[in-house]
C-alpha positions in Angstrom: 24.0 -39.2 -11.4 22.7 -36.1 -10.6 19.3 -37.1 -10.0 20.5 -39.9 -8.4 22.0 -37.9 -5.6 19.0 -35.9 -5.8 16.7 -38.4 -4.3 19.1 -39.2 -2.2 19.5 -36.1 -0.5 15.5 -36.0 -0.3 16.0 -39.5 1.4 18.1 -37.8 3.6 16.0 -34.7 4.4 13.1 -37.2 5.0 14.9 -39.2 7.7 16.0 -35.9 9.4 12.2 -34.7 9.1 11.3 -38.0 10.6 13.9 -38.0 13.6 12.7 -34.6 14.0 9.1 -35.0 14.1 9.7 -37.8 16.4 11.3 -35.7 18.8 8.8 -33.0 18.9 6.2 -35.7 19.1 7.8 -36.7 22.5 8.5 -33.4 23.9 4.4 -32.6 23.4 3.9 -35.2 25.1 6.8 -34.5 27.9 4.7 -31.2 28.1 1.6 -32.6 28.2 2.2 -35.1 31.1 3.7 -32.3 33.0 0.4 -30.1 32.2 -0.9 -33.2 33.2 0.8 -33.8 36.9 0.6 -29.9 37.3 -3.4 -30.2 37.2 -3.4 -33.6 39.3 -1.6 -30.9 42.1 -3.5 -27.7 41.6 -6.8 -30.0 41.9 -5.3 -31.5 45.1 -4.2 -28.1 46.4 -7.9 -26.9 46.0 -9.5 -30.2 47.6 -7.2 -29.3 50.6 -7.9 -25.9 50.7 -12.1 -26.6 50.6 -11.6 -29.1 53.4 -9.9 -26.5 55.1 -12.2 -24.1 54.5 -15.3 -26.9 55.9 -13.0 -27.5 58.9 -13.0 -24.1 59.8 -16.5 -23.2 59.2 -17.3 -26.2 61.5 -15.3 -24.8 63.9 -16.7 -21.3 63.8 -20.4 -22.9 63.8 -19.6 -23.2 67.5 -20.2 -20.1 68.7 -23.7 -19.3 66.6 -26.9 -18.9 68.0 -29.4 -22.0 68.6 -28.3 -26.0 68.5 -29.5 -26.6 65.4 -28.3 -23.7 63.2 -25.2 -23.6 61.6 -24.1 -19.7 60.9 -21.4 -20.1 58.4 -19.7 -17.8 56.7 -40.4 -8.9 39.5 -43.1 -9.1 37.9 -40.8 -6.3 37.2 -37.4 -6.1 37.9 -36.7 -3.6 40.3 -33.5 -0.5 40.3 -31.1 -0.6 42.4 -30.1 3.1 42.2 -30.5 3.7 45.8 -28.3 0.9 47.0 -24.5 2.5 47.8 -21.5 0.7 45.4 -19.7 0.2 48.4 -21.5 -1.7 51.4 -18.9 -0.8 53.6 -19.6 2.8 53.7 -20.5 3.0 57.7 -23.0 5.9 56.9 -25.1 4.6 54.1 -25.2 0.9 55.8 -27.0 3.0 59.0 -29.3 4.3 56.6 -29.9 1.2 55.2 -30.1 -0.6 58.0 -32.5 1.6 59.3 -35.0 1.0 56.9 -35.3 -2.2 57.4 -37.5 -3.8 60.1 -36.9 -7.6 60.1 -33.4 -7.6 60.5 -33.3 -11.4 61.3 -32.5 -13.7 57.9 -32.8 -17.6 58.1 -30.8 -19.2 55.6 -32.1 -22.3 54.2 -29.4 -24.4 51.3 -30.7 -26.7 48.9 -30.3 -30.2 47.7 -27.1 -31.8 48.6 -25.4 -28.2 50.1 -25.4 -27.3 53.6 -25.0 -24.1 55.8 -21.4 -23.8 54.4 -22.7 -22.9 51.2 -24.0 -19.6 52.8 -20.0 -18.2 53.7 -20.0 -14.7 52.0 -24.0 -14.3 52.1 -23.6 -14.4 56.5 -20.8 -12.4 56.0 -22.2 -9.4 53.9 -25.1 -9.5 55.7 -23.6 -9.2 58.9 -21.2 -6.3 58.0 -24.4 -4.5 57.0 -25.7 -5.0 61.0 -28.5 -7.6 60.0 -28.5 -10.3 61.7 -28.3 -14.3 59.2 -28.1 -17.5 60.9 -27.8 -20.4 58.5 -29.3 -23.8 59.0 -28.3 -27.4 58.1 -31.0 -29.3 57.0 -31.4 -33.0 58.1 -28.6 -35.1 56.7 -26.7 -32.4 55.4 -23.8 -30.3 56.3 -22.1 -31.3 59.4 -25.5 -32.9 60.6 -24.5 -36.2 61.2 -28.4 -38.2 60.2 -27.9 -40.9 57.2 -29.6 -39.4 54.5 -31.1 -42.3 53.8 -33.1 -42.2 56.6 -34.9 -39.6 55.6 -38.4 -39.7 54.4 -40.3 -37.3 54.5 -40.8 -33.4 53.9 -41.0 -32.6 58.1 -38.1 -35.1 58.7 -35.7 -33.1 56.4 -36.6 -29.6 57.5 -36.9 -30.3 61.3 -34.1 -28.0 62.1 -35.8 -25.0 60.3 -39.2 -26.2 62.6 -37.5 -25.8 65.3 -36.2 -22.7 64.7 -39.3 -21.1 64.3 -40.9 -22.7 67.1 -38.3 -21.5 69.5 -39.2 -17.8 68.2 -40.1 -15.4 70.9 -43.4 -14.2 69.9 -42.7 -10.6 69.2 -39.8 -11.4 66.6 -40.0 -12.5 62.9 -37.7 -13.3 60.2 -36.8 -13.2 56.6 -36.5 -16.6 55.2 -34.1 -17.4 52.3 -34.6 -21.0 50.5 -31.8 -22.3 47.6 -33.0 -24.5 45.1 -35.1 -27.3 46.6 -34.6 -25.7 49.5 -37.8 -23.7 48.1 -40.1 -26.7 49.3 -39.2 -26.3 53.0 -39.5 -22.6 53.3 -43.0 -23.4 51.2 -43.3 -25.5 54.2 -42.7 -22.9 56.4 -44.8 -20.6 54.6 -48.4 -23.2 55.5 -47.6 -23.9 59.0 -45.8 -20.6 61.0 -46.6 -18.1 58.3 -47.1 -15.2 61.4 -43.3 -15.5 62.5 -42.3 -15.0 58.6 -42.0 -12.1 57.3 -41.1 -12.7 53.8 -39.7 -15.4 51.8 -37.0 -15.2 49.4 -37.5 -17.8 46.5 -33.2 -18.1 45.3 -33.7 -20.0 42.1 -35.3 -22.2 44.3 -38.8 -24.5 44.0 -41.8 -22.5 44.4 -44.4 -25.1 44.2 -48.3 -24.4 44.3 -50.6 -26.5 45.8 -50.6 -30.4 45.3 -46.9 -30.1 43.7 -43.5 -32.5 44.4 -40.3 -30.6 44.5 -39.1 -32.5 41.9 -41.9 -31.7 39.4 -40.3 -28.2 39.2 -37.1 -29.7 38.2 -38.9 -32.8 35.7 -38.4 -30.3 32.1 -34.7 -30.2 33.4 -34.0 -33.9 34.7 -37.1 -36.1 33.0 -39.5 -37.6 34.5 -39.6 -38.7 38.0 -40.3 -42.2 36.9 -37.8 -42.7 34.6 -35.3 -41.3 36.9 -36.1 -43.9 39.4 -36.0 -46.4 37.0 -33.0 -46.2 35.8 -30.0 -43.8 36.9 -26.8 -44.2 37.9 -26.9 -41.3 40.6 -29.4 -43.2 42.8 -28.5 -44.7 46.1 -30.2 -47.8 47.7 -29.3 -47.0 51.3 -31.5 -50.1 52.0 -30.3 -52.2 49.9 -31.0 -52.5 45.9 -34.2 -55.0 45.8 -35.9 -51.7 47.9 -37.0 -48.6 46.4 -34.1 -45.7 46.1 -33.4 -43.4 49.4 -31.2 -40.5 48.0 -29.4 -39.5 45.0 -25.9 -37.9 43.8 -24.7 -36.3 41.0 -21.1 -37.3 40.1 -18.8 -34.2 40.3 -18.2 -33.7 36.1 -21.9 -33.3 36.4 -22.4 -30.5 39.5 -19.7 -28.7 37.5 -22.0 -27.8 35.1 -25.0 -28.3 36.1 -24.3 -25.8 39.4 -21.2 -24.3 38.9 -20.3 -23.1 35.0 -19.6 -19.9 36.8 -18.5 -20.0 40.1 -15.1 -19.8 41.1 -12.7 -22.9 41.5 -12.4 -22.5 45.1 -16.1 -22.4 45.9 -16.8 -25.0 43.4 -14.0 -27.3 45.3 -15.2 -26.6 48.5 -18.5 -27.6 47.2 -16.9 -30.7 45.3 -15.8 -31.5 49.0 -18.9 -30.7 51.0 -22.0 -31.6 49.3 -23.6 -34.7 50.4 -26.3 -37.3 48.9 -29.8 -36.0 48.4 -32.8 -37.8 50.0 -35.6 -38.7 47.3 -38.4 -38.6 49.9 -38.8 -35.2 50.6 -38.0 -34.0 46.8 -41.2 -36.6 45.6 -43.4 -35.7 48.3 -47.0 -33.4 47.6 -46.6 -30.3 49.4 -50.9 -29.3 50.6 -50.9 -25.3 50.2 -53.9 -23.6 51.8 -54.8 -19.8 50.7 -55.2 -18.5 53.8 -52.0 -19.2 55.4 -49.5 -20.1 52.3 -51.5 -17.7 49.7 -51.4 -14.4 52.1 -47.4 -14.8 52.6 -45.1 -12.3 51.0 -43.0 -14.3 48.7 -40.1 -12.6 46.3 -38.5 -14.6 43.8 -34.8 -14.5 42.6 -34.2 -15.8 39.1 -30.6 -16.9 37.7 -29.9 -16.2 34.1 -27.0 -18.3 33.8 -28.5 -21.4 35.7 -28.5 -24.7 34.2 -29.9 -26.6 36.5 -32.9 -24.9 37.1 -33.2 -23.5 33.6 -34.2 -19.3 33.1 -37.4 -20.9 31.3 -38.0 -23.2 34.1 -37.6 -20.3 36.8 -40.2 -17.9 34.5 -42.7 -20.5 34.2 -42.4 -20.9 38.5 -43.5 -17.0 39.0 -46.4 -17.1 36.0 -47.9 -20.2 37.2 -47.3 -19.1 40.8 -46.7 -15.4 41.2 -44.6 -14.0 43.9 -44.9 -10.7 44.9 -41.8 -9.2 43.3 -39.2 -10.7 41.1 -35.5 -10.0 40.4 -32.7 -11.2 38.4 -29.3 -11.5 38.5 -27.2 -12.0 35.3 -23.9 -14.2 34.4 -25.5 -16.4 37.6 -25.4 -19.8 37.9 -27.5 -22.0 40.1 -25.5 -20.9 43.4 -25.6 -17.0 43.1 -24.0 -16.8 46.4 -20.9 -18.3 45.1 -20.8 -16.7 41.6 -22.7 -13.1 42.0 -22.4 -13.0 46.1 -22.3 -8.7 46.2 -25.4 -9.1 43.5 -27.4 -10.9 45.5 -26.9 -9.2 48.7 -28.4 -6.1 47.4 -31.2 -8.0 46.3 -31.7 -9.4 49.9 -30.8 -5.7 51.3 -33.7 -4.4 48.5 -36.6 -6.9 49.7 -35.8 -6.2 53.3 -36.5 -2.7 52.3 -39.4 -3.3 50.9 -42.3 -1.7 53.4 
């Protein structure tokens, strides 16, 4: 009899464990479709606040300088003993600023980003007294061209060509490429090298002569070919029996490709912003002449936390085509001017220096 009762009472104790368990099952997952609903509204919150954040930017592009801009906002590695802590100190910024002789910076965002992108870089750089305007290149940003219009190389960067052209002779600049935005300051570089002054390389595709944009990126992304062949980022603006116009990375993939440390608010402004990226100019052979391209000043900026443009990627760009200085910004992903904006300001602030 006693053991009788025994199992029953273990019976018993099993059915309570079981209606137990059964409850905590469904409070975890009470909790977790609250976690759930609570990350469906923070996401939203964010998307709202990055549109907001694009509305506004548009709205201050207004009142910047030139139609076509849009101002938003080392071999061995060099110190940066001589730069102040705090930027805002009125007295070292004059010394600073004083040092440096091209106080004019041209801003130039690369593949899929637009002059948004560049919100704390303008506004560092104009709280020192220099002077940024950023550009949106053709189909991107709040230019309103179909990407997939866009062909060629000169097509995409017309609004940099015409910023240079509209130079007054006496003035130069200091040109600041992102990414494949590399390819149009190389550009740049060939055909008004005497109104540049310098040209900043940001993780960005330095290509030598004869080279596609996309061949820097090819260790990263595979070949070209098979990229074309078959991906499910491509776009056929002109229908699918014709070649691919542009491609676009779905947003679980610029996450970590661009952004694995940048914070949530720039990465959903970006998530919000960015726009397809035309294949023409990114497959198209840049010619590179020595005596206009070769006697430039180039500086290159390499991201050590980049995984799009990988820090093996970026060292094989400067040995295979060296710049004159290079520097490096750790716990950086491929958009430095979201994740270490004060770091690379007093790169820029350092190269401007540079006599």
């Amino acid at each position: 009899m006693g053991n009788g009762f025994m199992c029953m009472a273990k019976k018993d104790s099993r059915g309570e464990n079981g209606r137990s368990g059964g409850g905590a099952v469904g409070s975890r997952s009470k909790r977790a479709e609250r976690s759930r609903r609570r990350s469906a509204m923070e996401e939203e919150l964010l998307q709202r606040q990055a549109l907001a954040m694009a509305i506004q930017q548009h709205q201050l592009s207004q009142r910047f300088e030139g139609s076509m801009s849009r101002r938003i906002g080392p071999t061995a590695s060099r110190r940066r003993n001589d730069l102040p802590e705090s930027l805002n100190d009125s007295k070292q910024s004059m010394e600073i600023l004083e040092k440096i002789k091209t106080k004019k910076f041209v801003l130039i965002h690369g593949e899929g980003f637009g002059a948004w992108c560049w919100y704390k870089t303008v506004a560092l750089l104009e709280e020192t007294g220099l002077h940024p305007t950023a550009l949106d290149l053709t189909g991107s940003g709040i230019d309103l061209t179909d990407t997939n219009s866009i062909t060629t190389l000169v097509e995409y960067s017309k609004p940099l060509i015409d910023y240079l052209q509209n130079l007054p002779d006496d003035e130069k600049v200091i040109l600041v490429g992102h990414s494949t935005g590399g390819a149009c300051i190389s550009y740049a570089l060939e055909h008004f090298s005497q109104r540049i002054a310098k040209a900043v390389f940001l993780c960005a595709t330095m290509i030598s002569d004869g080279q596609r944009p996309f061949d820097v990126f090819a260790e990263e992304l595979g070949s070209a070919e098979l990229l074309l062949q078959d991906s499910k980022f491509l776009v056929y603006g002109n229908g699918k029996d014709k070649p691919a116009t542009s491609f676009m990375f779905e947003k679980e993939q610029m996450r970590g490709l661009y952004f694995n440390q940048s914070p949530t608010k720039d990465m959903a402004l970006a998530m919000a912003s960015m726009r397809p990226i035309p294949l023409g100019p990114m497959m198209e052979k840049l010619s590179l002449t020595p005596e206009n391209y070769g006697t430039s000043r180039r500086f290159y900026v390499q991201t050590l936390d980049d995984n799009a443009l990988s820090p093996d990627a970026q060292e094989k760009i400067v040995r295979e085509n060296p710049p004159e200085g290079v520097f490096k910004i750790k716990g950086s992903d491929h958009c430095p001017f979201f994740s270490k904006p004060q770091s690379l300001h007093k790169i820029l602030l350092e190269i401007a220096q540079i006599q």
